[in-house]
SEVO-986601 format. One record per atom (N, C-alpha, C, CB): x, y, z; residue in one letter. Coordinates in steps of 0.001 Angstrom, whole numbers, plus 500000, padded with zeros to 6 digits. Glycine has a CB too. Example, Ala and Ser with C-alpha at 12.3 -4.5 7.8 and 13.67 -1.06 7.14 Angstrom:
513190494310507800A512300495500507800A513200496700507800A511308495527509046A512850497750507080S513670498940507140S512900500030507870S514084499402505725S
END
This chain:
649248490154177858X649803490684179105X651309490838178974X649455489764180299X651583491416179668X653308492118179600X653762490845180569X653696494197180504X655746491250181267X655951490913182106X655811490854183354X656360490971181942X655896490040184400X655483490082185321X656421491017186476X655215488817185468X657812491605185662X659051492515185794X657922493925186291X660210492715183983X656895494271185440X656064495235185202X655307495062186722X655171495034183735X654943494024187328X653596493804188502X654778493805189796X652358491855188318X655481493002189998X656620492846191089X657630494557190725X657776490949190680X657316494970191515X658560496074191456X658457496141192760X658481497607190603X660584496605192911X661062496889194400X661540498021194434X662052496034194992X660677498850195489X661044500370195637X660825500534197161X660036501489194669X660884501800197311X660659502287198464X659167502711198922X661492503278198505X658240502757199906X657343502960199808X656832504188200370X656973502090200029X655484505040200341X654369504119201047X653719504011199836X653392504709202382X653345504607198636X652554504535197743X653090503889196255X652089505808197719X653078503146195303X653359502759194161X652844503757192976X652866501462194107X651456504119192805X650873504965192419X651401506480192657X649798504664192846X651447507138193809X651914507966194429X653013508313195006X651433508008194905X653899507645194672X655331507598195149X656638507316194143X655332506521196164X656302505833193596X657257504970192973X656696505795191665X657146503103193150X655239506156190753X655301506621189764X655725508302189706X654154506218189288X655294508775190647X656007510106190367X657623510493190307X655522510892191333X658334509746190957X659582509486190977X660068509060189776X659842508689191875X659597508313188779X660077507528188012X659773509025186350X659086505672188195X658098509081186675X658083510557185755X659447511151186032X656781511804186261X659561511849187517X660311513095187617X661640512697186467X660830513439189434X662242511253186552X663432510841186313X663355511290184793X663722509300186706X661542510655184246X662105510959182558X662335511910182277X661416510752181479X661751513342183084X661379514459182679X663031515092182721X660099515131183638X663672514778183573X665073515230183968X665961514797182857X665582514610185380X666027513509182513X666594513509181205X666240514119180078X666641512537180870X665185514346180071X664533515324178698X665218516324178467X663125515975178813X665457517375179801X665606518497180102X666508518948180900X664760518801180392X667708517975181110X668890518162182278X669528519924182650X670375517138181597X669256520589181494X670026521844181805X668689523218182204X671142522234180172X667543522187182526X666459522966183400X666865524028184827X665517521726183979X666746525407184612X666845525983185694X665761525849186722X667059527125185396X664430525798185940X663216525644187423X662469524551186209X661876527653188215X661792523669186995X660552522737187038X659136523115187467X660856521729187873X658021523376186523X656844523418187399X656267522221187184X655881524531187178X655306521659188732X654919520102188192X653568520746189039X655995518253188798X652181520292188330X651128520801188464X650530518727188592X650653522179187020X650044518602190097X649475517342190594X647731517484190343X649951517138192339X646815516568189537X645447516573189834X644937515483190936X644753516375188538X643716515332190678X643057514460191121X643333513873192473X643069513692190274X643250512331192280X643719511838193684X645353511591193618X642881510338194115X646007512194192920X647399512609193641X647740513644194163X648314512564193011X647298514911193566X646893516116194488X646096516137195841X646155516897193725X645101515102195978X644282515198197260X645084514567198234X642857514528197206X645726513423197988X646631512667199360X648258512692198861X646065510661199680X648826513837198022X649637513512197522X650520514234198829X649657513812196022X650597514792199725X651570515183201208X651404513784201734X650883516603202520X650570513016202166X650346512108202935X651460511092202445X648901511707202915X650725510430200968X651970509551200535X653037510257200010X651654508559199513X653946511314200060X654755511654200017X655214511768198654X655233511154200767X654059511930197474X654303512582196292X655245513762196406X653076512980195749X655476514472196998X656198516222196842X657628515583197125X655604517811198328X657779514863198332X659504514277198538X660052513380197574X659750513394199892X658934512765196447X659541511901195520X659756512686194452X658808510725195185X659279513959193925X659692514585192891X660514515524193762X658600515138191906X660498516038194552X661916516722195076X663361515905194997X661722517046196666X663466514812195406X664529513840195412X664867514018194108X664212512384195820X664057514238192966X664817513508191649X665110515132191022X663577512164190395X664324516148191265X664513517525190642X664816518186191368X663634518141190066X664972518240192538X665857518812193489X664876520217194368X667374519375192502X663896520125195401X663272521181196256X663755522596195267X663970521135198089X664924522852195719X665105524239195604X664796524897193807X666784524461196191X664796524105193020X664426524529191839X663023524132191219X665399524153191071X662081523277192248X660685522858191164X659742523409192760X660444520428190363X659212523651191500X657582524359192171X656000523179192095X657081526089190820X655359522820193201X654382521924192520X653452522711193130X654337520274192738X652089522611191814X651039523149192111X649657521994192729X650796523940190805X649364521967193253X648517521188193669X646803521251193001X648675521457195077X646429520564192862X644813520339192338X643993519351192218X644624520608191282X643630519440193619X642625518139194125X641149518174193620X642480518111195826X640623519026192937X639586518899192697X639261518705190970X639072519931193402X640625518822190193X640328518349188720X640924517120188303X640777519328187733X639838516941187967X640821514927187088X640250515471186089X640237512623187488X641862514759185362X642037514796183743X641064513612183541X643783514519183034X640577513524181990X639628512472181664X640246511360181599X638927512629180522X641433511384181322X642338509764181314X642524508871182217X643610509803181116X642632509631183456X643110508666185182X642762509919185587X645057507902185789X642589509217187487X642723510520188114X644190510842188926X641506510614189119X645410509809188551X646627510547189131X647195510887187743X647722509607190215X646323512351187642X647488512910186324X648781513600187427X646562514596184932X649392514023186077X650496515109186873X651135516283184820X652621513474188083X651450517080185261X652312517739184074X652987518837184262X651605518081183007X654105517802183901X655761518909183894X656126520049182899X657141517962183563X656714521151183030X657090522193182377X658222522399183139X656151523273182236X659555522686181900X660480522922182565X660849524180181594X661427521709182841X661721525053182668X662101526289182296X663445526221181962X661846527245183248X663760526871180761X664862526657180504X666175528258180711X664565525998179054X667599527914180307X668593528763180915X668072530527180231X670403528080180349X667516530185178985X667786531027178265X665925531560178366X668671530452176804X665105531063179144X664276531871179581X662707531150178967X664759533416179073X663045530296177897X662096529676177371X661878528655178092X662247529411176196X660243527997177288X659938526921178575X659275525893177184X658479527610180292X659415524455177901X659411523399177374X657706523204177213X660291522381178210X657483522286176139X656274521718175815X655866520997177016X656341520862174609X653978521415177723X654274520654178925X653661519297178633X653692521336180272X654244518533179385X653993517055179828X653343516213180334X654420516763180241X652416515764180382X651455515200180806X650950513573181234X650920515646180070X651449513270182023X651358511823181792X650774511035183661X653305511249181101X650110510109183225X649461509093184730X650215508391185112X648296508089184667X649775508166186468X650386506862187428X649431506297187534X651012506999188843X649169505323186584X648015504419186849X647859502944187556X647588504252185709X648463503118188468X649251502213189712X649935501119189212X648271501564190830X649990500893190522X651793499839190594X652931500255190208X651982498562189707X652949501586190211X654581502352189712X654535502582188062X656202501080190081X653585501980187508X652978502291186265X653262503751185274X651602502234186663X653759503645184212X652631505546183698X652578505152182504X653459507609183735X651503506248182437X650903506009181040X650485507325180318X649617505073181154X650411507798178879X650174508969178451X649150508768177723X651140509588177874X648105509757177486X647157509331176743X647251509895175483X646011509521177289X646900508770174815X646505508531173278X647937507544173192X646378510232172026X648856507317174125X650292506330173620X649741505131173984X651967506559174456X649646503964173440X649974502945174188X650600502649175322X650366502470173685X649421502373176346X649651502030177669X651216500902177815X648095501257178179X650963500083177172X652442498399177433X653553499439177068X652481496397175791X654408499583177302X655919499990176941X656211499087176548X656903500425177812X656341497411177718X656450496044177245X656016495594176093X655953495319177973X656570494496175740X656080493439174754X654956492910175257X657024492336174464X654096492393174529X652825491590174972X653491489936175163X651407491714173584X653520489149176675X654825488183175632X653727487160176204X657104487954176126X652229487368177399X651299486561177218X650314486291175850X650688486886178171X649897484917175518X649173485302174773X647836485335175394X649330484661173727X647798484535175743X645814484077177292X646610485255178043X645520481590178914X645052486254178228X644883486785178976X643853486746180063X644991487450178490X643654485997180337X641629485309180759X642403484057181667X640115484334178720X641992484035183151X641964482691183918X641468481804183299X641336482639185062X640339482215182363X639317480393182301X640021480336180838X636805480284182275X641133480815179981X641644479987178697X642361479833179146X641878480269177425X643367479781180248X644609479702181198X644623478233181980X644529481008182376X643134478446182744X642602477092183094X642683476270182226X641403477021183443X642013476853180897X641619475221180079X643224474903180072X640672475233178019X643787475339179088X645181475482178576X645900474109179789X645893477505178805X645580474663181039X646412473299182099X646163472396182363X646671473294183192X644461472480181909X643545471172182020X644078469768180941X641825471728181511X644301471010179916X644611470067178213X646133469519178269X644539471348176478X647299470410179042X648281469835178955X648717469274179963X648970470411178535X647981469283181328X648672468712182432X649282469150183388X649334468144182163X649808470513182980X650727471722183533X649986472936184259X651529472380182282X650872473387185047X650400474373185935X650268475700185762X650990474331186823X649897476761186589X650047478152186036X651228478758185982X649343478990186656X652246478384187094X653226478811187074X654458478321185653X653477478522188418X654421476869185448X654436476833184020X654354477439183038X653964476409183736X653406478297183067X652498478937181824X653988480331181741X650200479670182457X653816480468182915X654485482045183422X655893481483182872X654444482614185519X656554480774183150X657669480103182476X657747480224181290X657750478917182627X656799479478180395X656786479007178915X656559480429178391X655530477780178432X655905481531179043X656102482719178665X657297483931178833X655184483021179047X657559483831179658X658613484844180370X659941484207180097X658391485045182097X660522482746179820X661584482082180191X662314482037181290X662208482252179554X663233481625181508X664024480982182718X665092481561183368X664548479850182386X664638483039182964X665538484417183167X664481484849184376X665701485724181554X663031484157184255X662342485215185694X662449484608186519X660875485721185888X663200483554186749X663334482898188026X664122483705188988X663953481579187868X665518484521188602X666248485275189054X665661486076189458X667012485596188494X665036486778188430X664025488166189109X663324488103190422X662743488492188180X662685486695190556X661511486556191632X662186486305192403X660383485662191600X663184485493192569X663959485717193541X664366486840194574X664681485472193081X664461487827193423X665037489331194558X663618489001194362X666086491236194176X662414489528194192X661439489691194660X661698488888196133X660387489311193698X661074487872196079X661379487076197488X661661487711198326X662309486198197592X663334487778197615X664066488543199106X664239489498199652X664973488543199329X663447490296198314X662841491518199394X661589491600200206X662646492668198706X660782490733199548X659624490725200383X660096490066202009X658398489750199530X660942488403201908X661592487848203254X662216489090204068X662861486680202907X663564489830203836X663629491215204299X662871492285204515X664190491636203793X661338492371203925X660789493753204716X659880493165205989X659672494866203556X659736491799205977X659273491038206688X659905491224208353X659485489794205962X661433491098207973X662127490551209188X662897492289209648X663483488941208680X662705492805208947X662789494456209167X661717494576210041X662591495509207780X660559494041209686X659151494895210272X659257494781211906X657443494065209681X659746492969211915X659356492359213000X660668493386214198X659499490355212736X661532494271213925X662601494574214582X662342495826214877X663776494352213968X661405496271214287X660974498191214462X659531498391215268X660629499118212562X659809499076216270X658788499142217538X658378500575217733X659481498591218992X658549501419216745X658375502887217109X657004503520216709X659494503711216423X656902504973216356X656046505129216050X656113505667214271X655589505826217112X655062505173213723X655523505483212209X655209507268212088X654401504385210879X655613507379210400X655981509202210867X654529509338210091X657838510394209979X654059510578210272X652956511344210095X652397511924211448X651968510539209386X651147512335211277X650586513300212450X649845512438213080X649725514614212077X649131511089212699X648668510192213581X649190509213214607X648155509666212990X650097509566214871X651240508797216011X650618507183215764X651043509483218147X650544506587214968X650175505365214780X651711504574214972X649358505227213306X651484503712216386X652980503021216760X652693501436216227X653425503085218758X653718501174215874X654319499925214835X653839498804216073X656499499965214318X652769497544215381X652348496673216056X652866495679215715X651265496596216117X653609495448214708X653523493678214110X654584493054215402X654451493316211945X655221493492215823X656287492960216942X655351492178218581X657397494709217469X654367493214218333X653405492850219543X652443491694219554X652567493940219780X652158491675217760X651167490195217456X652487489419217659X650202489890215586X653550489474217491X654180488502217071X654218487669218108X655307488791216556X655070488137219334X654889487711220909X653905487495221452X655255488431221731X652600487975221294X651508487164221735X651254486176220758X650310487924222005X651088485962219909X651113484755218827X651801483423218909X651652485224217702X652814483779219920X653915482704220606X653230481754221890X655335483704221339X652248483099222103X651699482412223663X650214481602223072X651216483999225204X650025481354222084X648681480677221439X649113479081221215X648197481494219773X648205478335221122X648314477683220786X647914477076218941X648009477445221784X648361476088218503X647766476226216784X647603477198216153X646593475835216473X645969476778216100X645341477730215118X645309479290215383X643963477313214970X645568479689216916X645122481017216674X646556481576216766X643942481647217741X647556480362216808X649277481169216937X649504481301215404X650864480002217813X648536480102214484X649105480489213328X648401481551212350X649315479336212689X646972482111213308X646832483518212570X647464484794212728X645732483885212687X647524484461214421X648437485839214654X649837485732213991X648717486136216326X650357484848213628X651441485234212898X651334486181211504X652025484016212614X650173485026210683X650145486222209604X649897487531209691X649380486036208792X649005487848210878X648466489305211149X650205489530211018X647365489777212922X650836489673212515X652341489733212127X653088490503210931X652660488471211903X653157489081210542X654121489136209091X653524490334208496X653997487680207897X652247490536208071X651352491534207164X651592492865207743X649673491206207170X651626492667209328X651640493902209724X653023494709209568X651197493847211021X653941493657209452X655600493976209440X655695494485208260X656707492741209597X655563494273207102X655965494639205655X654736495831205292X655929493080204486X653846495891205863X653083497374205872X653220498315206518X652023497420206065X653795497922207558X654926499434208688X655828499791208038X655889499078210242X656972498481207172X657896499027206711X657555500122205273X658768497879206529X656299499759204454X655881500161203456X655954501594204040X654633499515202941X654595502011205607X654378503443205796X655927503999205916X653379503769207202X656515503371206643X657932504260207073X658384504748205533X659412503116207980X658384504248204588X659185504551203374X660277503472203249X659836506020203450X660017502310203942X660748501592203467X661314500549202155X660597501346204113X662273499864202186X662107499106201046X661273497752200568X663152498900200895X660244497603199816X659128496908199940X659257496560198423X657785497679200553X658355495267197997X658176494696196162X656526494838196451X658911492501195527X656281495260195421X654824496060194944X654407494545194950X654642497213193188X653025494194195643X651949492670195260X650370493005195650X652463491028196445X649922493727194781X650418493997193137X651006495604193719X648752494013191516X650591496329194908X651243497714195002X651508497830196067X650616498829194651X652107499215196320X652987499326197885X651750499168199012X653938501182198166X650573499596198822X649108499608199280X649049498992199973X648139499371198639X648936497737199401X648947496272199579X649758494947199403X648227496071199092X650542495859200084X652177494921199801X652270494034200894X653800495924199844X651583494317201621X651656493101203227X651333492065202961X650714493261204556X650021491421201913X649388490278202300X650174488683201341X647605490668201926X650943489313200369X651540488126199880X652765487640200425X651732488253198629X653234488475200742X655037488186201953X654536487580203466X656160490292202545X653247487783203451X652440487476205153X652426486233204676X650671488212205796X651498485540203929X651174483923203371X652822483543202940X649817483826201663X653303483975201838X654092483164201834X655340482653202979X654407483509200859X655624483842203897X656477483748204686X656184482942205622X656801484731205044X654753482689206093X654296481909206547X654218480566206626X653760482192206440X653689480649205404X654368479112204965X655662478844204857X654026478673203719X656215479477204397X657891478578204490X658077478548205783X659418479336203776X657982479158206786X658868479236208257X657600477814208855X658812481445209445X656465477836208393X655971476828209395X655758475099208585X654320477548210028X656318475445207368X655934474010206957X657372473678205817X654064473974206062X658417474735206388X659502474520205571X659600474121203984X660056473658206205X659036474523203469X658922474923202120X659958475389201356X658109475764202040X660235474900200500X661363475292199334X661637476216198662X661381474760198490X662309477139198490X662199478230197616X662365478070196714X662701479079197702X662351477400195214X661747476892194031X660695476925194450X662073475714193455X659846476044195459X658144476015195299X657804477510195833X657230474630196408X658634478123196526X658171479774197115X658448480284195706X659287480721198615X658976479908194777X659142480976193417X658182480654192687X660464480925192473X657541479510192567X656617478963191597X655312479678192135X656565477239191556X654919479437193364X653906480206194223X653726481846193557X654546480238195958X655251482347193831X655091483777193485X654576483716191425X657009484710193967X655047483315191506X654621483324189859X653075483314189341X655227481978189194X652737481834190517X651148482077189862X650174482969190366X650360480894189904X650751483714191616X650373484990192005X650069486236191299X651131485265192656X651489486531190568X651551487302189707X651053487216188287X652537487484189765X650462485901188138X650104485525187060X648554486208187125X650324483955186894X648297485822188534X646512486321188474X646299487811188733X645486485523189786X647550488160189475X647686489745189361X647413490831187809X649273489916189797X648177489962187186X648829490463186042X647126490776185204X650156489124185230X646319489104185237X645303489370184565X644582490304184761X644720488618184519X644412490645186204X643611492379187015X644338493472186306X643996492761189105X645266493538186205X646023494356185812X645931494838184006X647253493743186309X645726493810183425X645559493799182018X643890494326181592X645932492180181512X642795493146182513X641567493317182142X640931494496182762X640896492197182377X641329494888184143X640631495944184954X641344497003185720X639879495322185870X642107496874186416X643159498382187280X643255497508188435X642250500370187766X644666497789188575X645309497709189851X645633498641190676X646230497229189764X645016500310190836X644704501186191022X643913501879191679X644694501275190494X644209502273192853X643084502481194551X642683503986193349X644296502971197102X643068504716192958X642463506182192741X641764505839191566X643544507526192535X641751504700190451X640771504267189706X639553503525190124X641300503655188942X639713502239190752X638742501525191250X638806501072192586X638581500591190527X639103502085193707X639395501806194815X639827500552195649X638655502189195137X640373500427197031X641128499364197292X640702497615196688X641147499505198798X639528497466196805X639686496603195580X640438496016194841X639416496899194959X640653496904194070X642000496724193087X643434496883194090X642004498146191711X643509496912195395X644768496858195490X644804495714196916X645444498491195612X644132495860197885X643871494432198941X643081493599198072X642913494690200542X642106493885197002X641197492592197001X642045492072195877X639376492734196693X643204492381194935X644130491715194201X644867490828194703X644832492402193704X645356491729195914X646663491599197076X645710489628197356X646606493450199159X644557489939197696X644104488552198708X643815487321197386X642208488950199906X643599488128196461X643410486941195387X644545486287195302X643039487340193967X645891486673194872X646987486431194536X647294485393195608X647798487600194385X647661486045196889X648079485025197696X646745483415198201X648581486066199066X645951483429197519X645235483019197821X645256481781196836X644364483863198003X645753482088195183X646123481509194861X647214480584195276X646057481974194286X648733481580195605X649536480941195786X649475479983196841X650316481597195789X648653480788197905X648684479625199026X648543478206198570X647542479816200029X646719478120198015X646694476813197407X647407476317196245X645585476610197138X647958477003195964X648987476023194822X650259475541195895X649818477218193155X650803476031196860X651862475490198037X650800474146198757X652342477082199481X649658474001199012X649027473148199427X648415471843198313X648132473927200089X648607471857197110X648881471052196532X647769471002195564X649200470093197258X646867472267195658X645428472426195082X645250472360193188X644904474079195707X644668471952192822X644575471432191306X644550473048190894X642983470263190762X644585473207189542X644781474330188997X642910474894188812X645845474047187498X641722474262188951X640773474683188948X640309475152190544X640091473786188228X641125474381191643X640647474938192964X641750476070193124X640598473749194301X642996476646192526X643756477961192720X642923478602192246X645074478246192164X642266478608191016X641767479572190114X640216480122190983X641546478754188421X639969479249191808X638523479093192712X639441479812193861X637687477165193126X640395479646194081X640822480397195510X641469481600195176X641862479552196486X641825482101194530X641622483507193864X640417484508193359X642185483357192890X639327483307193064X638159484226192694X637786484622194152X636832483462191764X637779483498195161X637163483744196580X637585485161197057X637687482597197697X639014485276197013X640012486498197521X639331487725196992X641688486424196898X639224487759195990X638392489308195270X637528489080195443X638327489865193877X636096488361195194X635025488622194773X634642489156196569X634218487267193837X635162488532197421X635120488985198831X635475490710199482X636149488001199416X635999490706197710X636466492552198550X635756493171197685X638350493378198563X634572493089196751X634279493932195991X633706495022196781X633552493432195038X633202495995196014X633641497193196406X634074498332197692X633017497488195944X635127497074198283X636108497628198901X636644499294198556X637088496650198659X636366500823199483X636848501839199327X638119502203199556X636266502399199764X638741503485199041X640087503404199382X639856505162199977X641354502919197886X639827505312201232X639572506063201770X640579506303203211X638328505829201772X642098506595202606X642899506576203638X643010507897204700X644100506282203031X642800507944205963X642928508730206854X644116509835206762X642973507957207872X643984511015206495X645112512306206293X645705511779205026X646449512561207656X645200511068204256X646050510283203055X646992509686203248X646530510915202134X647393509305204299X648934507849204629X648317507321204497X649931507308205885X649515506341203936X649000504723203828X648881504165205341X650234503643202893X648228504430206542X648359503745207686X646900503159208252X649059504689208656X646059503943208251X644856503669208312X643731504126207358X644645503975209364X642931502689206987X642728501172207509X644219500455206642X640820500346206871X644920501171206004X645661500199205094X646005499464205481X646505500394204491X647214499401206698X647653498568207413X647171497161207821X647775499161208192X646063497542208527X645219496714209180X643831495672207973X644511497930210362X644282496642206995X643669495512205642X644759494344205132X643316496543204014X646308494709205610X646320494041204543X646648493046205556X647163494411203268X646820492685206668X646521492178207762X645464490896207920X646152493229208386X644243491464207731X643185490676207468X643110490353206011X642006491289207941X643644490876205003X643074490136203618X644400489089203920X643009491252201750X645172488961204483X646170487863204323X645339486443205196X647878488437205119X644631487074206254X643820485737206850X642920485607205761X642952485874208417X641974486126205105X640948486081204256X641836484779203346X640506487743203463X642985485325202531X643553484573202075X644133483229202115X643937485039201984X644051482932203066X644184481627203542X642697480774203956X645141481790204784X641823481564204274X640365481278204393X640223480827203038X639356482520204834X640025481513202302X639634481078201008X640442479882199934X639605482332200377X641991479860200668X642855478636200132X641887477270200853X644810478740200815X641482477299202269X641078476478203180X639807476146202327X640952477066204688X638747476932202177X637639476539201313X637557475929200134X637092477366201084X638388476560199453X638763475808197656X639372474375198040X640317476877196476X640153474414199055X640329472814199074X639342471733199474X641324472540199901X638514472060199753X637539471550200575X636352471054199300X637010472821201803X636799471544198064X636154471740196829X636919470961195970X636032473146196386X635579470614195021X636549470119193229X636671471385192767X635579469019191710X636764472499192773X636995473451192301X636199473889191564X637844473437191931X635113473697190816X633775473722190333X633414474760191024X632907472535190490X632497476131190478X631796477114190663X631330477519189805X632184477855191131X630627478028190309X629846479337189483X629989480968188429X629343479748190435X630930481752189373X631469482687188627X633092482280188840X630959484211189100X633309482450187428X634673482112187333X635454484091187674X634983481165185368X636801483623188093X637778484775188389X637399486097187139X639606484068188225X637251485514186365X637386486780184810X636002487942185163X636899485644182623X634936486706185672X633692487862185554X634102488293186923X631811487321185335X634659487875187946X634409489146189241X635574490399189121X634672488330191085X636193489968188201X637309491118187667X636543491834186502X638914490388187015X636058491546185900X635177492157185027X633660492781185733X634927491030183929X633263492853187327X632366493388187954X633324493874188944X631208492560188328X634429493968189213X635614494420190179X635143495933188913X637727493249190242X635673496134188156X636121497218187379X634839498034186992X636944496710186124X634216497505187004X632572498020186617X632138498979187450X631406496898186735X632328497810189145X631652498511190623X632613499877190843X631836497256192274X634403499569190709X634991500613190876X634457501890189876X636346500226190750X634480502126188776X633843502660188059X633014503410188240X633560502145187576X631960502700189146X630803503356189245X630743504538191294X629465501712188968X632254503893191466X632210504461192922X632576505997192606X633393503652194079X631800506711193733X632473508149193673X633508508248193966X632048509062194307X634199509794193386X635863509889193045X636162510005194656X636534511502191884X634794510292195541X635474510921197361X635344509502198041X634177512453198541X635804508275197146X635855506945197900X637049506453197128X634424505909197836X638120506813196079X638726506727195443X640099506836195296X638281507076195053X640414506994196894X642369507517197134X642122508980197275X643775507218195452X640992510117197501X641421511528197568X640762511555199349X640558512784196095X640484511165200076X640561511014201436X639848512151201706X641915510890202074X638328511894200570X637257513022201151X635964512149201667X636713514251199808X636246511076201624X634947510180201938X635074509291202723X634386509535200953X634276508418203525X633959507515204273X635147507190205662X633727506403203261X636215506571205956X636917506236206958X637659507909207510X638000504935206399X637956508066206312X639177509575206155X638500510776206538X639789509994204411X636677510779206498X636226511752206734X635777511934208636X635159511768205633X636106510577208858X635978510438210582X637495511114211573X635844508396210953X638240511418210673X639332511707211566X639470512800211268X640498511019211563X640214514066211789X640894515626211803X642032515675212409X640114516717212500X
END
């Protein structure tokens, strides 16, 4: 597995896949070719089908500039590699045109070209597998977040940090914006409204509506285009800043233990990411709430004091609970159901911290095989349940 620099990224949102990677193409393509008079960029698959919605066309306009690139749209062909291809041709002064370009966003801000090696990164894990990860902490005593240490060194502490603090900031952004988010579904910004009724609860149900809250705050800010850290993508960026924020504000928690948390988050992210897709247009939301709920689900129970076999049990709970979860967003924004998933996978997530403790951590299917039937089921889903917003939720609205 690579760095965890690669799974945490802070951009602007609504899409990681659809947003943060096309932006990042446009950038290489511009250096390639800086003295380009026109750009043609030809979108397939499910970036062509919801690529207005998440605002694919304004992220390669920003970097190549509207008035000189042309994009062709094509929602109905996927390349055999992924289905968010894209390929650039740029025209040059003297009338000739460049070799075209071809390359995926194979989520989380990701790209990849085929036949190159996917890692750009170094490989700097060597266990890629929860259950040699497990043993590994069993034998030395040490934790996961450890592991992420003894791998990455003592340079990612800094990193996670801004992570943190961007996730703490899109949080306390969310809770301050009451409008209506932009697109054609006038969908108006709720997390401000759980928040204040959440005040009037008592306990247990003040301390769910908070997470609804929190989740709902950093997924408004995601639709607006705001600034958000991918966990594991902009998708599903609500449900780990919901738990953790949570916890620190109600049980005052340390930020060393909020960094260690994030680590072994990203640690179980990372393995989805390595063994199967973190990728709504590959293996639908799944891979992006049912990651989102594993992760924090971990972290939760590792903040609650849970042995490294009941995290690894409260992460399997988080996914194996969303399998084949569709990604079937309404007009293609990220607003509905996104929103409101990542909402509930953040309670899920704490459900399932609550259960694993309640456990020696002992089960049955370990994390590796429901990520290894996570990728299978996506696989086998049709491409109109897949991020192109021709099937199931997306096909109820006009």
């Amino acid at each position: 597995m690579i760095t965890l620099r690669e799974l945490y990224r802070i951009g602007r949102g609504p899409s990681s896949s659809h947003t943060m990677g096309p932006h990042a193409a446009a950038q290489i393509f511009l250096d390639r070719f800086p003295q380009a008079q026109h750009f043609s960029v030809t979108l397939f698959g499910s970036l062509a089908a919801t690529g207005h919605g998440h605002l694919t066309d304004r992220a390669i306009y920003a970097v190549l500039g509207e008035e000189r690139t042309t994009i062709d749209w094509q929602p109905h062909t996927f390349l055999p590699f992924h289905p968010n291809g894209m390929r650039f041709v740029a025209t040059m002064p003297d009338g000739s045109s460049s070799e075209p370009w071809t390359v995926f966003s194979t989520g989380g801000g990701a790209l990849a070209e085929e036949g190159v090696p996917q890692q750009q990164s170094a490989e700097i894990y060597q266990m890629n597998h929860a259950t040699e990860i497990l043993d590994w902490c069993n034998r030395t005593g040490r934790s996961y977040w450890e592991y992420v240490q003894e791998c990455e060194g003592d340079d990612i502490w800094p990193f996670l940090a801004d992570v943190w603090r961007t996730m703490r900031e899109a949080v306390e952004r969310g809770l301050e914006h009451e409008e209506v988010l932009p697109g054609p579904l006038n969908l108006r910004r709720k997390a401000v409204s759980y928040l204040t009724r959440a005040e009037g609860y008592q306990a247990s149900m003040k301390s769910r509506g908070l997470i609804f809250a929190y989740a709902l705050a950093v997924s408004e800010e995601n639709a607006s285009g705001g600034i958000i850290a991918t966990a594991p993508t902009c998708g599903s960026c609500g449900v780990l800043p919901a738990v953790l924020y949570h916890l620190w504000k109600s049980r005052n928690i340390s930020e060393p233990r909020i960094l260690r948390a994030l680590a072994t988050a990203g640690l179980f992210g990372n393995i989805v990411k390595k063994n199967a897709s973190i990728s709504g247009a590959e293996v639908g939301c799944q891979g992006e709430v049912g990651v989102a709920c594993a992760m924090a689900a971990a972290a939760a129970n590792q903040l609650f004091g849970g042995t490294p076999a009941q995290i690894e049990y409260a992460a399997e709970m988080g996914l194996e609970h969303h399998l084949g979860l569709t990604c079937d967003p309404v007009c293609g924004l990220v607003q509905i159901p996104c929103i409101e998933r990542n909402a509930y996978a953040a309670a899920r997530a704490m459900d399932a911290n609550s259960y694993a403790m309640f456990t020696d951590g002992q089960h049955r299917v370990s994390f590796d095989k429901v990520v290894e039937v996570m990728k299978k089921t996506g696989h086998d889903l049709p491409s109109l349940y897949k991020e192109t917003s021709e099937g199931g939720l997306a096909t109820e609205w006009t």
